[in-house]
C-alpha atoms as an extended CHARMM CRD file, in Angstrom:
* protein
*
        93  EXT
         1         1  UNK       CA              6.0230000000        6.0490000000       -1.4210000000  PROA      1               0.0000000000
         2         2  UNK       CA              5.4860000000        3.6810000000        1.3630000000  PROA      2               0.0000000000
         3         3  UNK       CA              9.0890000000        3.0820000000        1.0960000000  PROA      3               0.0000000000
         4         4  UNK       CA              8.8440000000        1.3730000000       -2.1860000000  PROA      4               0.0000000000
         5         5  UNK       CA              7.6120000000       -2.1770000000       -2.2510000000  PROA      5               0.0000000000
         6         6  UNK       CA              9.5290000000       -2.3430000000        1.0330000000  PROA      6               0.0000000000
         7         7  UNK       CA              6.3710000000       -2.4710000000        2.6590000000  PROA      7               0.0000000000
         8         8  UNK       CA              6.3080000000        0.0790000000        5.5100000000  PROA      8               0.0000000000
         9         9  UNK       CA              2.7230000000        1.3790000000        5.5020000000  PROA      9               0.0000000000
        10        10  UNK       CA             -0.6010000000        2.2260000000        4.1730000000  PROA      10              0.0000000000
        11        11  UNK       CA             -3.5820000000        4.2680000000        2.8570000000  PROA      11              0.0000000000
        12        12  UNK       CA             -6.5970000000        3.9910000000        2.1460000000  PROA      12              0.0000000000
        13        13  UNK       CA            -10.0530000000        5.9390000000        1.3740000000  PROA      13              0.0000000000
        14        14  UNK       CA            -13.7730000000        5.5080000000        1.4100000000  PROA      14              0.0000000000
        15        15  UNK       CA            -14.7270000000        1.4750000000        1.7190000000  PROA      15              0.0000000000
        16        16  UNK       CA            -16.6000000000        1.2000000000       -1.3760000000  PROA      16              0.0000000000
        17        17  UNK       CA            -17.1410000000       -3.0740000000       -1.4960000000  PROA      17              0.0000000000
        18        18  UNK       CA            -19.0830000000       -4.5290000000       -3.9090000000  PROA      18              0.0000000000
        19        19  UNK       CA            -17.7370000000       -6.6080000000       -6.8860000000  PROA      19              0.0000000000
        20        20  UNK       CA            -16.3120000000       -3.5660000000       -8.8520000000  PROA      20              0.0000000000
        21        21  UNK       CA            -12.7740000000       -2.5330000000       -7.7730000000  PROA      21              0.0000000000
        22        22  UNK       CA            -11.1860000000       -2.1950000000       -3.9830000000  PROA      22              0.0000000000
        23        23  UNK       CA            -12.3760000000       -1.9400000000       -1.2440000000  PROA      23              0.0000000000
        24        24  UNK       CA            -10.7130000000        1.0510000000       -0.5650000000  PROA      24              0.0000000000
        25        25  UNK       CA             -9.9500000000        2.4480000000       -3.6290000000  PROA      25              0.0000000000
        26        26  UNK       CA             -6.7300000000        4.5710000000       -3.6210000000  PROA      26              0.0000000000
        27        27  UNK       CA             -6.5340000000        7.7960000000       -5.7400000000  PROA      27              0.0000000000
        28        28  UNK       CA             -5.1740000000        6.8900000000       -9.6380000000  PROA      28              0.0000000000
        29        29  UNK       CA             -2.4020000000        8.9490000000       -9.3070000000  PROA      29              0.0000000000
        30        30  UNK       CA             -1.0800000000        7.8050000000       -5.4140000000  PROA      30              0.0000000000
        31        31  UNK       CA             -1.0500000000        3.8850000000       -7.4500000000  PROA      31              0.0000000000
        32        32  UNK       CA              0.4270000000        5.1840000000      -10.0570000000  PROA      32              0.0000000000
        33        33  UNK       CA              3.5390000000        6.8270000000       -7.7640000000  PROA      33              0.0000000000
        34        34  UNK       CA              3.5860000000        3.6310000000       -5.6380000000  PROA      34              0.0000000000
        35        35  UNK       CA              4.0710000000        1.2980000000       -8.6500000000  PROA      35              0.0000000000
        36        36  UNK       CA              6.6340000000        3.1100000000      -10.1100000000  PROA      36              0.0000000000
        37        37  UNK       CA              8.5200000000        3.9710000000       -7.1350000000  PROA      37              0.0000000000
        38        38  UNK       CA              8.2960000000        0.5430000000       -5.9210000000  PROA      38              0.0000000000
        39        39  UNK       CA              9.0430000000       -1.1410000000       -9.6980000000  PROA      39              0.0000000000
        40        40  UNK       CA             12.4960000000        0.7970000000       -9.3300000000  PROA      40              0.0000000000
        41        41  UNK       CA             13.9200000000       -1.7070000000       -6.7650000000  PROA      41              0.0000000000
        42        42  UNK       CA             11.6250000000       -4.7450000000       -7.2590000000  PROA      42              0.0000000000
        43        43  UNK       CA              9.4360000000       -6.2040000000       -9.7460000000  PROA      43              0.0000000000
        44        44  UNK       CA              6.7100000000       -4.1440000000      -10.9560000000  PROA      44              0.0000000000
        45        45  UNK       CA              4.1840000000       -7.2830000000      -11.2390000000  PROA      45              0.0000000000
        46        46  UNK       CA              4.8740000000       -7.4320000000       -7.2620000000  PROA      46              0.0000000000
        47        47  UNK       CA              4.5150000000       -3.8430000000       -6.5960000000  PROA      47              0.0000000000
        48        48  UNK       CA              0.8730000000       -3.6150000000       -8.6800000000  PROA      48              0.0000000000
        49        49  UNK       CA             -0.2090000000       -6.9820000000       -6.6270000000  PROA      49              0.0000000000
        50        50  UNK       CA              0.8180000000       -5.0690000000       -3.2150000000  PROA      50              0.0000000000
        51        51  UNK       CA             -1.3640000000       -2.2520000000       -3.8180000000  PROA      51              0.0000000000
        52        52  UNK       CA             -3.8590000000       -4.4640000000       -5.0400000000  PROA      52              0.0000000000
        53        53  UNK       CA             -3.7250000000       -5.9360000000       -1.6880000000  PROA      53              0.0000000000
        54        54  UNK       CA             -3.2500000000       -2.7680000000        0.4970000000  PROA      54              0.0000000000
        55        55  UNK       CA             -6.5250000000       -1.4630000000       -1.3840000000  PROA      55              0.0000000000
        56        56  UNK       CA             -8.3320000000       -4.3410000000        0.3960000000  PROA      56              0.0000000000
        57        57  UNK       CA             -6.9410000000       -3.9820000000        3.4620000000  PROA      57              0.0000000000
        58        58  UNK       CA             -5.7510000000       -0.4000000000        4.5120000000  PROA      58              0.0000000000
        59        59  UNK       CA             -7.9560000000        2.5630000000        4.3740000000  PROA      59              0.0000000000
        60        60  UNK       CA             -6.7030000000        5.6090000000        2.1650000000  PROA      60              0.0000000000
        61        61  UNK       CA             -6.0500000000        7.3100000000        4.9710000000  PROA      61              0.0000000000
        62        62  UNK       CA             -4.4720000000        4.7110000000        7.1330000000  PROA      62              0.0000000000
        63        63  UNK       CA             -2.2060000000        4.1960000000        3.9290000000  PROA      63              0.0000000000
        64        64  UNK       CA             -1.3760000000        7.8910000000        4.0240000000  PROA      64              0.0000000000
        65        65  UNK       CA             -0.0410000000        8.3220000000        7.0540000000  PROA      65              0.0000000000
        66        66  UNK       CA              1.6560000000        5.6440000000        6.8600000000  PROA      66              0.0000000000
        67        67  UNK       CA              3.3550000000        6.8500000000        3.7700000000  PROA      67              0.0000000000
        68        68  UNK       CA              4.0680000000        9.7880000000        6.0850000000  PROA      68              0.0000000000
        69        69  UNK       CA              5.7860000000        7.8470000000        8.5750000000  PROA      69              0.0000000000
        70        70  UNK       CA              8.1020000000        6.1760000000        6.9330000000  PROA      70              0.0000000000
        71        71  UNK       CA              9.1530000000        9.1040000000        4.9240000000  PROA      71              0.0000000000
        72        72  UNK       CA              9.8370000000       10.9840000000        8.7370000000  PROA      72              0.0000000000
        73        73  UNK       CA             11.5520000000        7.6330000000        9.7340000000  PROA      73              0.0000000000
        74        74  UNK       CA              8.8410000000        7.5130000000       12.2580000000  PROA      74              0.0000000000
        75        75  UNK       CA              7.1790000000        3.7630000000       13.1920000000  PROA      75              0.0000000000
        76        76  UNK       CA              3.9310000000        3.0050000000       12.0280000000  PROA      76              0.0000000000
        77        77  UNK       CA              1.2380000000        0.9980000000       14.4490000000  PROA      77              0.0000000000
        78        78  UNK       CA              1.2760000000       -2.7610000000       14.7470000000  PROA      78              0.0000000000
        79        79  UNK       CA             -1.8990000000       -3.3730000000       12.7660000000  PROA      79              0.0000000000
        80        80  UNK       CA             -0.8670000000       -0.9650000000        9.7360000000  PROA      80              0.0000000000
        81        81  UNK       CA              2.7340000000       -2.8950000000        9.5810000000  PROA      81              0.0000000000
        82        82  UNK       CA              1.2310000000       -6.0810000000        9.7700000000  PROA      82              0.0000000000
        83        83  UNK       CA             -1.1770000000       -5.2390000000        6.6970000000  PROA      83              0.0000000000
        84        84  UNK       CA              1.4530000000       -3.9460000000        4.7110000000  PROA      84              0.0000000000
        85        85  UNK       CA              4.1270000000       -7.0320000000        5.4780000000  PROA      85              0.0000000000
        86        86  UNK       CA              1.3870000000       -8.9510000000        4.3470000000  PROA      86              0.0000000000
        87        87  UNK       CA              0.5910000000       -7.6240000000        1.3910000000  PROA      87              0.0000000000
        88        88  UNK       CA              4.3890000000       -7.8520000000        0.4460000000  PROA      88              0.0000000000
        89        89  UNK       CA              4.8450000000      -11.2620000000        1.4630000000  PROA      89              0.0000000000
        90        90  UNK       CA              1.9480000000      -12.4800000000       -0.1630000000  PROA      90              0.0000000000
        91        91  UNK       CA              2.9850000000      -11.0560000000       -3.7160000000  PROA      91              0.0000000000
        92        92  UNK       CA              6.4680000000      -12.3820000000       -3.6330000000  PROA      92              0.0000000000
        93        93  UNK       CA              5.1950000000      -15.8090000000       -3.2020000000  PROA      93              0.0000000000
């Protein structure tokens, strides 16, 4: 998923805002995948704090086909790698 906690894309879904959860919430189970994907070549405290991020960031959608992508060794745009080096880089600090 999203190449682990490698960083190579995004997803996102409807913009919800508001002081309760993400922006763009993810579905449970896609977080759930991610963070245990991810958590078997980095740290899982990293990998929940990425997708915290990307949730904030990166539509659903724009996370999904970026999770696509990478999986088809294809490149993703500018913007979505950007958001998703980001998110890495800022939870490894």
């Amino acid at each position: 998923m999203l190449s682990a906690c490698g960083g190579d894309d995004s997803d996102s879904g409807a913009g919800g805002g508001g002081s309760k959860g993400p922006r763009y919430p993810y579905p449970a189970a896609t977080v759930r995948t991610f963070v245990d994907s991810c958590a078997k070549d980095g740290s899982r405290a990293v990998c929940q704090c990425t997708i915290d991020k990307l949730q904030e960031t990166l539509p659903f959608k724009d996370f999904d086909a970026a999770d696509r992508a990478i999986r088809q060794k294809q490149e993703l745009s500018p913007r979505t790698r950007e958001l998703i080096n980001q998110a890495t880089e800022g939870c490894r600090e």
